[in-house]
MARPA-923658 format. One record per residue (C-alpha): residue in three letters; x, y, z. Coordinates in steps of 0.2 Angstrom, whole numbers, plus 2048, in hexadecimal, padded with zeros to 3 digits. Layout:
<rs>
ALAXYZ ...
</rs>
This chain:
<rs>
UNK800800800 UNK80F80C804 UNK8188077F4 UNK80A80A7EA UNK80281B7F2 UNK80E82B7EF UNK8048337FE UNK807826809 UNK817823805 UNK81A83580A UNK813836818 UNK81A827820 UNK82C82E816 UNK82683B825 UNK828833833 UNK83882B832 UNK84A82D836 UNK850829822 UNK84183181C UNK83A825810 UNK830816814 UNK839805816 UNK83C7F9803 UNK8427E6805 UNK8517EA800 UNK8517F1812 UNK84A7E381B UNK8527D5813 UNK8657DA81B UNK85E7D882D UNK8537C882A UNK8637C1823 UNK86E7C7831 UNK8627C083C UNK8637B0836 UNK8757B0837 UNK87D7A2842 UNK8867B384A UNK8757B7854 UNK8717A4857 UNK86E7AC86A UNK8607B9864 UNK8527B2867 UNK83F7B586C UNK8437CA86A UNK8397D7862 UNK8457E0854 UNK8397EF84D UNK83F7F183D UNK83B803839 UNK84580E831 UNK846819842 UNK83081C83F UNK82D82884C UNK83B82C856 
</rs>
């Protein structure tokens, strides 16, 4: 819905720390490094992905 919707995608551009709503491209990096055998002892955490929204 952001993608598609310039006005959304604005307004959510708005309210974060880079300024433009989150891509996969952006996601994909921490998924991945999540699953690396590096953070075998994160487990059962909330990571809030954001992009900084509303700090």
């Amino acid at each position: 819905m952001v993608r598609d919707n310039p006005e959304m995608n604005r307004r959510i551009g708005e309210m974060t720390a880079l300024g433009r709503p989150g891509v996969p491209d952006d996601i994909g990096p921490m998924i991945a490094s999540l699953l690396s055998e590096d953070n075998r002892w994160i487990n059962a955490q909330r990571i809030k992905v954001s992009g900084g929204l509303a700090i």
